[in-house]
Backbone bond lengths (Angstrom), bond angles and torsions (degrees), N, CA, C in turn:
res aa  C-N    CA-C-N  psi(-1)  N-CA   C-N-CA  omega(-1)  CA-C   N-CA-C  phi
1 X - - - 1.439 - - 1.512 109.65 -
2 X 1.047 105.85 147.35 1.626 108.55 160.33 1.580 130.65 -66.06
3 X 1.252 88.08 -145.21 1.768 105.78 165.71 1.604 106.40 -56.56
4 X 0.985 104.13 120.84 1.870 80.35 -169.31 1.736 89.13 -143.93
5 X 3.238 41.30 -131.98 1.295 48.17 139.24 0.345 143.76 8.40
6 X 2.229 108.04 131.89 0.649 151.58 153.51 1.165 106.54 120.66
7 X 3.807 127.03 -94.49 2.124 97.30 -95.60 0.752 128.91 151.15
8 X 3.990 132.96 140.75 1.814 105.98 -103.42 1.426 90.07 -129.53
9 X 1.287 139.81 57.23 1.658 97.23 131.94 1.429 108.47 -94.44
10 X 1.263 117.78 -175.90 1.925 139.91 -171.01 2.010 90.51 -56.42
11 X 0.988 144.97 -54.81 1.018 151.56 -177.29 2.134 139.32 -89.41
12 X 1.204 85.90 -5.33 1.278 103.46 -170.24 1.864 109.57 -52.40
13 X 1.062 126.61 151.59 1.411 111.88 -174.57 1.556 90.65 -108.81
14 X 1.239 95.81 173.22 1.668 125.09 175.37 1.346 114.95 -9.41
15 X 1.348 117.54 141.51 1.689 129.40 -168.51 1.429 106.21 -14.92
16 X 1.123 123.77 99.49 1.796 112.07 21.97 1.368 94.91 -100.63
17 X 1.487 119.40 131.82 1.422 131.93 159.99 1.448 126.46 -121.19
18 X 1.104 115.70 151.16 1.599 134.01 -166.49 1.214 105.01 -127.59
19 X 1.039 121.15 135.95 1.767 111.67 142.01 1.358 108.68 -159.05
20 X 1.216 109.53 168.68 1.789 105.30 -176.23 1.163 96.46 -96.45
21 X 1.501 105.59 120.33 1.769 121.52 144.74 1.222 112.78 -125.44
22 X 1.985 123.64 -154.24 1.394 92.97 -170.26 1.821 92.59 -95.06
23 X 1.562 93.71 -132.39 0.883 101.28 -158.65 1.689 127.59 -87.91
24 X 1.474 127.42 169.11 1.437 104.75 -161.67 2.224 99.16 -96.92
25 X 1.134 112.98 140.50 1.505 153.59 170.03 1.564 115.42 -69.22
26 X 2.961 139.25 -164.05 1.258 127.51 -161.10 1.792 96.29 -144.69
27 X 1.531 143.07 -178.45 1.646 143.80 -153.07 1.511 110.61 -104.62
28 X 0.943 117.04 151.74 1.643 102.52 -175.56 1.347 105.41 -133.61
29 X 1.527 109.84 -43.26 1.743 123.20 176.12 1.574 90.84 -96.64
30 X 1.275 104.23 147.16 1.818 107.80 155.59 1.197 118.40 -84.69
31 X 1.339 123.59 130.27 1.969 112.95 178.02 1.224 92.39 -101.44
32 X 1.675 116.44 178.10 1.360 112.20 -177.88 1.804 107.17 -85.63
33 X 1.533 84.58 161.03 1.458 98.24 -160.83 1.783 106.01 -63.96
34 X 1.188 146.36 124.90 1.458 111.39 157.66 1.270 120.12 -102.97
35 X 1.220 94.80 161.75 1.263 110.98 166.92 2.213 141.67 1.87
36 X 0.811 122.65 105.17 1.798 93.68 -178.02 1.360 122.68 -67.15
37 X 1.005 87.00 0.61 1.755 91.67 169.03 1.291 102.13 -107.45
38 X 1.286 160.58 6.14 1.077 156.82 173.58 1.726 107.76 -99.02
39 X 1.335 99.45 -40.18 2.071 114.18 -162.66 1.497 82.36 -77.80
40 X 1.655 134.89 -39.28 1.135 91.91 -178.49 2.192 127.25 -110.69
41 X 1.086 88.44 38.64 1.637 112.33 172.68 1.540 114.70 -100.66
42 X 1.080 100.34 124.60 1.859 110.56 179.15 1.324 103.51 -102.57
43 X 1.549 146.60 97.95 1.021 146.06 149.29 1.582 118.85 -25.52
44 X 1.193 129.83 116.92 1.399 122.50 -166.10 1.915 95.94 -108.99
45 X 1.136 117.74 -65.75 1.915 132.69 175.56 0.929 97.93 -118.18
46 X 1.583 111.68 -170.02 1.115 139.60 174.88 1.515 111.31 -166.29
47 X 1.564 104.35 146.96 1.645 108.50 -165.83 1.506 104.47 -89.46
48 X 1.676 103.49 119.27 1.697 99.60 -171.62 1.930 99.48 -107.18
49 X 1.559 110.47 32.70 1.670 92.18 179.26 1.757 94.49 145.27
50 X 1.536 78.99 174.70 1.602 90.29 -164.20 1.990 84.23 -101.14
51 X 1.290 109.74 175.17 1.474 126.75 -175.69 1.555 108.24 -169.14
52 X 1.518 93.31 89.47 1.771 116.03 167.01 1.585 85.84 82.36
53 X 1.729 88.36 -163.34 1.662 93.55 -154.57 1.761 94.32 -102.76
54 X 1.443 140.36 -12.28 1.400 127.20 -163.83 1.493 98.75 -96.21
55 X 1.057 143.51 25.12 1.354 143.04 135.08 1.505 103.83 112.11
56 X 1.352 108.40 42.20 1.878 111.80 -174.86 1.779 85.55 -103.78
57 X 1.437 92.31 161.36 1.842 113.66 -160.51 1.369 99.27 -132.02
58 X 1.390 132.97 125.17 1.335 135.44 134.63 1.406 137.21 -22.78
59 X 1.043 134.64 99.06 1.890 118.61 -148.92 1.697 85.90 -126.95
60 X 1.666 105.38 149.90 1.192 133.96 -168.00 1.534 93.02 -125.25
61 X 1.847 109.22 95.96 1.288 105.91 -179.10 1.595 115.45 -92.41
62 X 1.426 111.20 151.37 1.243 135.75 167.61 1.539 121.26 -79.92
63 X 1.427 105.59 -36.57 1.684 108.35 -159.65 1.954 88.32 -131.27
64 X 1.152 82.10 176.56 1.391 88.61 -165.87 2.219 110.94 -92.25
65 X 1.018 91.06 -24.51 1.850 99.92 167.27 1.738 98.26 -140.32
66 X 1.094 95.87 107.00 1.516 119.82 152.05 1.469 118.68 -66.98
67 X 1.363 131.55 -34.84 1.297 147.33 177.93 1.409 125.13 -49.94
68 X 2.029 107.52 -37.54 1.183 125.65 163.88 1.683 130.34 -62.14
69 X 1.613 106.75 -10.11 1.544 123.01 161.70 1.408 121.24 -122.91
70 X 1.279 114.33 91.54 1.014 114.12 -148.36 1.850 96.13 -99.40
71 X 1.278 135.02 -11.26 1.032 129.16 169.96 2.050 97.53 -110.75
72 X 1.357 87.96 143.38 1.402 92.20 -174.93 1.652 107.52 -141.80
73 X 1.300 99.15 179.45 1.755 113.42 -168.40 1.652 105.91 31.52
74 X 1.391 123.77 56.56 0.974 127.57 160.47 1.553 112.71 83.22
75 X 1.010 121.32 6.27 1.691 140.94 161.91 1.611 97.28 116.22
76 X 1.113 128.64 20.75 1.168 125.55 -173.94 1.572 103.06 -74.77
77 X 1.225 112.31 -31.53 1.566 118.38 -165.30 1.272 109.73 -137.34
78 X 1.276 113.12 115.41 1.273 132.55 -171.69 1.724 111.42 -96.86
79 X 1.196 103.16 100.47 2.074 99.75 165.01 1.377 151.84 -70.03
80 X 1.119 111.90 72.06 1.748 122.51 -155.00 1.578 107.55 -57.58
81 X 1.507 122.59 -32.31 1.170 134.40 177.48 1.600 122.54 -142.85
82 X 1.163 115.92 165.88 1.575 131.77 148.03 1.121 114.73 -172.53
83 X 1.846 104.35 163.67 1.584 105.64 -155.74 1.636 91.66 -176.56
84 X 1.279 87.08 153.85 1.983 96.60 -173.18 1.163 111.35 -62.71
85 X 1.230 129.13 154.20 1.701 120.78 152.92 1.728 100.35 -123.30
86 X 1.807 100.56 -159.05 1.846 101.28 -172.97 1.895 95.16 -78.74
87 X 0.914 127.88 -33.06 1.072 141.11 173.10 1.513 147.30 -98.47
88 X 1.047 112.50 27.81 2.016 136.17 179.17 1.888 91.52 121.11
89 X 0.983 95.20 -135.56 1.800 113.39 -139.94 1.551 109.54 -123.96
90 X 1.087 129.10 101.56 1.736 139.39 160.28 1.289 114.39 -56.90
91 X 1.428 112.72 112.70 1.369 111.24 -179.14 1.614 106.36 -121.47
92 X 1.355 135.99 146.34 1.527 141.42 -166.58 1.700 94.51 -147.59
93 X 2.161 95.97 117.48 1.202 101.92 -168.82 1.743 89.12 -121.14
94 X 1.594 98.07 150.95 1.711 93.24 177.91 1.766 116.71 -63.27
95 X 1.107 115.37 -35.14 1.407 116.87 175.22 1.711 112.00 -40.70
96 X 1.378 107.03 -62.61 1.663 117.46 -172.31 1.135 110.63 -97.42
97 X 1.428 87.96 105.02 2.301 119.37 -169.97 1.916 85.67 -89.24
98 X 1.207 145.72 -26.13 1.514 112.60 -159.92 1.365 110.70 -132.03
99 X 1.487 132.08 -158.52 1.346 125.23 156.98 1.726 112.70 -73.01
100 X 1.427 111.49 -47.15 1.121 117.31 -172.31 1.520 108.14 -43.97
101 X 1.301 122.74 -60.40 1.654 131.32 -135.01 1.564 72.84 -90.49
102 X 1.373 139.35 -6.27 2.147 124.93 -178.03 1.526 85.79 -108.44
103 X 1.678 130.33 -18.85 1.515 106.88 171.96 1.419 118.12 -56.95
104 X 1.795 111.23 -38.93 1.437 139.78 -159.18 1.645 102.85 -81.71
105 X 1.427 115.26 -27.94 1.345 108.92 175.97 1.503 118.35 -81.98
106 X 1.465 114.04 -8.42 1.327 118.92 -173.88 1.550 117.59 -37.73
107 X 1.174 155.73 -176.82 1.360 145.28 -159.22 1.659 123.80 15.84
108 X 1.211 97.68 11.44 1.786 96.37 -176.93 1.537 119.01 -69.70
109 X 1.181 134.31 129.08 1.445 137.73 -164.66 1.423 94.00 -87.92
110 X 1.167 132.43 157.18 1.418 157.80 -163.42 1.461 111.27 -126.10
111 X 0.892 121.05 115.20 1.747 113.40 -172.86 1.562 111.85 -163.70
112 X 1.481 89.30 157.67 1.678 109.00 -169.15 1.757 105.34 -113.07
113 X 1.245 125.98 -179.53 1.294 134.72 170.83 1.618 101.78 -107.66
114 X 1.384 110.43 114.42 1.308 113.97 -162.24 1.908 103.26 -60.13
115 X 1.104 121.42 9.83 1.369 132.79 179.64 1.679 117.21 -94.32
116 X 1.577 103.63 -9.80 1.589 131.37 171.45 1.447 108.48 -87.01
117 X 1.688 127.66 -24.20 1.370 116.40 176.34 1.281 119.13 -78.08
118 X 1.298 125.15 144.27 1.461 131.37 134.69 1.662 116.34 2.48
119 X 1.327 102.25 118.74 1.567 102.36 179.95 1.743 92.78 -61.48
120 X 1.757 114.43 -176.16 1.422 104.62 174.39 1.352 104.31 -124.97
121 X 1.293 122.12 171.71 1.452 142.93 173.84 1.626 123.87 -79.33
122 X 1.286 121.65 134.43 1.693 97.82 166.41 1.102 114.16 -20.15
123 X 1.475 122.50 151.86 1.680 136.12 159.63 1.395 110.41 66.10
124 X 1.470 111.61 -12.71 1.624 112.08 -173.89 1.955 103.48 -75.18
125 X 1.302 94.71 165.87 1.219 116.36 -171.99 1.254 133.99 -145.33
126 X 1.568 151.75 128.45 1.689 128.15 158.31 1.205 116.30 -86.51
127 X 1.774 100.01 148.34 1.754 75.96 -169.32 1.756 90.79 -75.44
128 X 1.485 158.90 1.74 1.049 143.33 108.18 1.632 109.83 62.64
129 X 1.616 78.42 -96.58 1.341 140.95 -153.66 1.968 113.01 -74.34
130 X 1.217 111.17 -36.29 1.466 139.31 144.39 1.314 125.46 -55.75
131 X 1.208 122.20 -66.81 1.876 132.09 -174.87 1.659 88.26 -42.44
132 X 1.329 88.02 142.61 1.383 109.53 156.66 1.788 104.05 76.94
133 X 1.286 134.77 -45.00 0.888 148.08 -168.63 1.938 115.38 -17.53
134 X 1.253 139.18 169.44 1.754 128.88 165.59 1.638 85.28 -109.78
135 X 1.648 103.40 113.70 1.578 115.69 142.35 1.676 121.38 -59.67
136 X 1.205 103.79 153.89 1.810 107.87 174.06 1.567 87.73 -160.95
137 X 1.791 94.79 159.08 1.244 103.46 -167.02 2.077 99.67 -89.12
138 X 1.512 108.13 -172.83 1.359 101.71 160.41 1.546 132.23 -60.67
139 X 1.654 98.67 -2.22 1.236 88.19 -158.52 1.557 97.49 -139.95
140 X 1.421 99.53 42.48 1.531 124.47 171.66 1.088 113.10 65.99
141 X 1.506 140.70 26.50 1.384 136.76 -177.97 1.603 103.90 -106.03
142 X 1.469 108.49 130.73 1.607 115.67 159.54 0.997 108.61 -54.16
143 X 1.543 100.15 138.53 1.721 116.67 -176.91 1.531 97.15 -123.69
144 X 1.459 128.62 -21.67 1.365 108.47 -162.61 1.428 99.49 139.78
145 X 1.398 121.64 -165.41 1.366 133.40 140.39 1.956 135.34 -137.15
146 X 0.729 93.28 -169.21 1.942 98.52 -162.38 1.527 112.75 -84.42
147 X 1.546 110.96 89.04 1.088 125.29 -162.75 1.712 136.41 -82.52
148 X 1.792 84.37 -16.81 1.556 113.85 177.67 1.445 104.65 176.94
149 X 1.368 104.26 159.02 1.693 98.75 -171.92 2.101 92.44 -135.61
150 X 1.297 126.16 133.24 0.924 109.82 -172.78 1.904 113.67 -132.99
151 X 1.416 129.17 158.35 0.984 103.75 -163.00 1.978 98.05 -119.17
152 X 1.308 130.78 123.91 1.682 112.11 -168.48 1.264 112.79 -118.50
153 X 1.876 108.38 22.06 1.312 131.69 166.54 2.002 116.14 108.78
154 X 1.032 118.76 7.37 1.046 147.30 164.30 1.461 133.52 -122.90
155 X 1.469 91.80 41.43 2.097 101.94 -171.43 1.156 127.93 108.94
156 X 1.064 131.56 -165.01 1.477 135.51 147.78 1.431 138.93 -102.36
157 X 1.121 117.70 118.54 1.460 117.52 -171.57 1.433 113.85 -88.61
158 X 1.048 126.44 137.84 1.393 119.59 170.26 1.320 116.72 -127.58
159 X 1.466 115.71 146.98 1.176 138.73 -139.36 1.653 101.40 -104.61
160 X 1.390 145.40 165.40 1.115 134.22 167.03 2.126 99.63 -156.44
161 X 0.930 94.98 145.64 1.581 95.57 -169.16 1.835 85.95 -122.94
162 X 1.436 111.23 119.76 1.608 127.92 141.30 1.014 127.12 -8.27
163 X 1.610 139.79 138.47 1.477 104.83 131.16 1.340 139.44 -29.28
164 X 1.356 87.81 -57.24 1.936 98.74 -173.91 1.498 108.59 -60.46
165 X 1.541 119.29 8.64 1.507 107.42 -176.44 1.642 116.77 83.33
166 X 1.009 128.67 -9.82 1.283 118.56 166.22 1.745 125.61 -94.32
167 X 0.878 128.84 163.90 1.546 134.51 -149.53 1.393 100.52 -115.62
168 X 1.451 116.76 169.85 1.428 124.88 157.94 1.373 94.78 -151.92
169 X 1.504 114.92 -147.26 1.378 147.45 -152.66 1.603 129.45 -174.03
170 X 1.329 113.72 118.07 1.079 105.10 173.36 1.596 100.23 -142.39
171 X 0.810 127.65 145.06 1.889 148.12 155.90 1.471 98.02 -51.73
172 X 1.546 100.75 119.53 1.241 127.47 151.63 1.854 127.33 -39.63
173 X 1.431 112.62 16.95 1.514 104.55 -173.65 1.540 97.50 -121.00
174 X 1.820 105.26 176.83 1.349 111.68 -162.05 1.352 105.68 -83.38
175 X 1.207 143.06 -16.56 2.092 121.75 149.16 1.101 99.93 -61.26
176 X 1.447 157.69 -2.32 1.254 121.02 -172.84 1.904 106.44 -120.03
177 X 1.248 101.63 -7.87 1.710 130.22 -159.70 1.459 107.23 -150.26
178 X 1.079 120.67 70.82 1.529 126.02 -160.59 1.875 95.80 -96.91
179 X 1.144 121.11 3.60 1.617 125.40 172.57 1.555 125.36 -174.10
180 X 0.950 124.40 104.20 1.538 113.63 157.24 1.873 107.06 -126.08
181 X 1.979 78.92 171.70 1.693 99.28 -177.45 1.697 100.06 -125.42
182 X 1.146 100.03 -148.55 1.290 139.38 167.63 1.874 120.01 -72.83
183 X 1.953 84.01 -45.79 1.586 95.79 -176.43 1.450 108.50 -92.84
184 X 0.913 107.95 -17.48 2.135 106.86 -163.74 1.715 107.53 -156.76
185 X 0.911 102.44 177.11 1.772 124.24 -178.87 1.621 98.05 -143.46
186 X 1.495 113.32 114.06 1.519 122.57 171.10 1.456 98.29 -87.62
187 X 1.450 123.55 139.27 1.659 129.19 157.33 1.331 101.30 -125.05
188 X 1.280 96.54 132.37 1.608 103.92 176.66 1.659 113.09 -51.13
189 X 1.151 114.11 159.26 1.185 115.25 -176.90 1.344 133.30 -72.76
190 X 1.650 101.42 -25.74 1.618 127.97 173.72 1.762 105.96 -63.30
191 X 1.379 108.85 -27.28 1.566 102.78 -175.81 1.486 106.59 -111.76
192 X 1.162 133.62 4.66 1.583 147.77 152.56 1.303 114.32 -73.29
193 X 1.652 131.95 -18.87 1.049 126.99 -173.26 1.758 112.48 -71.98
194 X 1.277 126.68 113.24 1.399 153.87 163.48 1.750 89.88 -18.65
């Protein structure tokens, strides 16, 4: 998964993210199916590298405290620490004692059992739960689907990719997203316009 992943207070970042919009809306495109072992895993980081020689990892976070799951990929990996660096986030797991065995974890996905999150709130959401999704306009026209959702300090934006492959943008709030579900993402039609 991507950016998601993941997840409820008003501010929480990336899987698990929340935020209040309104309320959720039904599928229009089919995406591919995944996995049941995948639908119910929330990607939280991911290990982008080794850091020094006692086996601490570079982590590419999703959510905003990693610290709050402290057993991960199914208890395989246990998190004794994390902590900022000049450049993302140092994480030190009991499993990975050296440099070598955090070179070998490099691309490793980080994940929860989506049965570990926070129930959610009205209007709340993961972006999870979003990715991938079939957009349609208000006025029943395929738009695409939900390709990335991004935040540039004023909300969340979400992204929608064409058929034809080209992208747009719309803001995560209720004029611009007046419904989603499970099955679909409605955008008003005023912010679908080409």
């Amino acid at each position: 998964m991507t950016k998601t992943p993941p997840m409820p207070a008003n501010r929480r970042k990336n899987p698990p993210k929340a935020a209040t919009t309104p309320p959720r809306a039904a599928k229009a495109r089919p995406t591919p199916e995944p996995a049941a072992a995948d639908r119910d895993r929330v990607v939280l980081a991911a290990i982008a590298g080794a850091h020094g020689l006692n086996g601490e990892v570079r982590l590419k976070l999703f959510t905003d405290d990693l610290s709050a799951y402290p057993a991960l990929n199914g208890g395989a990996l246990t998190l004794m620490s994390v902590r900022p660096a000049t450049n993302g986030v140092i994480g030190k797991f009991r499993e990975i004692a050296d440099r070598t065995k955090a070179e070998a974890m490099r691309g490793t996905e980080l994940w929860i059992g989506r049965d570990q999150l926070p129930p959610l709130g009205e209007g709340e959401y993961y972006h999870a739960d979003l990715l991938g999704l079939p957009a349609v306009s208000s006025e029943g026209e395929a738009l695409g689907h939900v390709v990335a959702i991004d935040d540039f300090g004023a909300g969340d934006v979400i992204e929608i990719e064409r058929p034809d492959g080209k992208r747009f943008m719309v803001p995560m709030q209720p004029q611009a997203v007046p419904e989603w579900n499970a099955e679909r993402l409605v955008v008003d039609a005023l912010f679908a316009a080409d």
